[in-house]
C-alpha positions as CSV (number, residue, x, y, z in Angstrom):
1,X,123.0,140.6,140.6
2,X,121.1,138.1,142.4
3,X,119.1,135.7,141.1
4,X,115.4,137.3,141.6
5,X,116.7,140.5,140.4
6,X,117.8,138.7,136.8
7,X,114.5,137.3,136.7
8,X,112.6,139.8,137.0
9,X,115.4,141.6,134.6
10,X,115.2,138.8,131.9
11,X,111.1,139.2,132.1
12,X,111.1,142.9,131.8
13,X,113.5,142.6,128.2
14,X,110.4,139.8,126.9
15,X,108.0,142.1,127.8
16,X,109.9,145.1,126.2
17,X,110.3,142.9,122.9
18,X,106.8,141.5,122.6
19,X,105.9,145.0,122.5
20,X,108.0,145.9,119.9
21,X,106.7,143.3,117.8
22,X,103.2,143.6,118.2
23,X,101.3,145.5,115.0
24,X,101.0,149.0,115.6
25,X,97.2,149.7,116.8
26,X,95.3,150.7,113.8
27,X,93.7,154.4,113.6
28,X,90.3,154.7,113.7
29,X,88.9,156.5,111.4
30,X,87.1,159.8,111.4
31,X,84.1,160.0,109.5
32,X,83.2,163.5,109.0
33,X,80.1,164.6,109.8
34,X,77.4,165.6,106.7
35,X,76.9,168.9,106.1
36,X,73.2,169.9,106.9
37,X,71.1,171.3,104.0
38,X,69.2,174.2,105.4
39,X,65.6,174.8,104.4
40,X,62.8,176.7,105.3
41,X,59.4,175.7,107.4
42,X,56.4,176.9,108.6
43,X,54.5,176.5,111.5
44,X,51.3,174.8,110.9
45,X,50.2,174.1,114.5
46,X,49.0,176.4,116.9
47,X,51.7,178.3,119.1
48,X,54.8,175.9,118.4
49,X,57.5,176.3,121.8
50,X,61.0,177.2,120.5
51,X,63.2,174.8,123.1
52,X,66.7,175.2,124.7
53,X,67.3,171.9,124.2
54,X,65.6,169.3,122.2
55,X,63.3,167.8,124.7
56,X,60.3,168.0,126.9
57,X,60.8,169.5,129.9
58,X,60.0,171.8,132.8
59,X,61.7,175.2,132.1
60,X,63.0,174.9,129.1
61,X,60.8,177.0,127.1
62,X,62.2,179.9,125.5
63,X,59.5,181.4,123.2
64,X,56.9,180.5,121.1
65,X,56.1,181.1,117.6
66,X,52.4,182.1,115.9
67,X,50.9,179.5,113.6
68,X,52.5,180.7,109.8
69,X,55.6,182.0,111.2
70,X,58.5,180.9,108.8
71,X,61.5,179.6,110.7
72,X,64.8,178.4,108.7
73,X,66.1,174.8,109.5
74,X,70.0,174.7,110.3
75,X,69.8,171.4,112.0
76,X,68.1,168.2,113.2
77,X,68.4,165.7,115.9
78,X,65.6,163.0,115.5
79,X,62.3,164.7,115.9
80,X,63.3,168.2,116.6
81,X,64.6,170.9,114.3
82,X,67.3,173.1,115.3
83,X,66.5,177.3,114.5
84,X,68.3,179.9,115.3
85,X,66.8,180.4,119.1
86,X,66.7,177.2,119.7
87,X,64.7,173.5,119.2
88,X,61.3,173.3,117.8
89,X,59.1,169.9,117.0
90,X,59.5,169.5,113.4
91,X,55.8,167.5,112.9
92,X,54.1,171.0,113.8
93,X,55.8,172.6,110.9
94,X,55.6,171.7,107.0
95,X,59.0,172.6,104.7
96,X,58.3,175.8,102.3
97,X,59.7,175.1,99.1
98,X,62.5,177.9,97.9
């Protein structure tokens, strides 16, 4: 062997065994995700847009829902409340108790 080649050898056998005695990297763990609760609401404003996705935007309007239509709540993401069909803006509705 010549003497670059056991150099570079002898560095490659540190490397290997600082590896092997570093901690192994600690698992990160999952939180699970809480269950949603779902409830019931009613429209209280107008004709309330049902959404594809829970923003304003051009074209994504599915349908819209007559004031007093009762809608049940399966999810939420900030401001918007996630129905069956789609998004809706949960401060046009009020929750119906059970």
């Amino acid at each position: 062997m010549h003497r670059k080649e056991m150099v570079m050898a002898a560095a490659k056998k540190e490397t290997t065994k600082k590896a092997a005695e570093k901690k192994p990297a600690e698992k990160k763990q999952t939180v699970k995700k809480e269950e949603f609760e779902t409830f019931k609401a009613q429209v209280v404003y107008g004709s309330l847009n049902v959404r594809k996705d829970p923003e304003i935007k051009e074209g994504n309007i599915i349908k819209s829902l007559p004031v007093d239509t009762v809608v049940t709540i399966i999810g939420q993401k900030d401001d918007w409340y996630k129905i069956e069909e789609g998004w809706i803006m949960s401060k046009y509705t009020d929750r119906v108790e059970k």
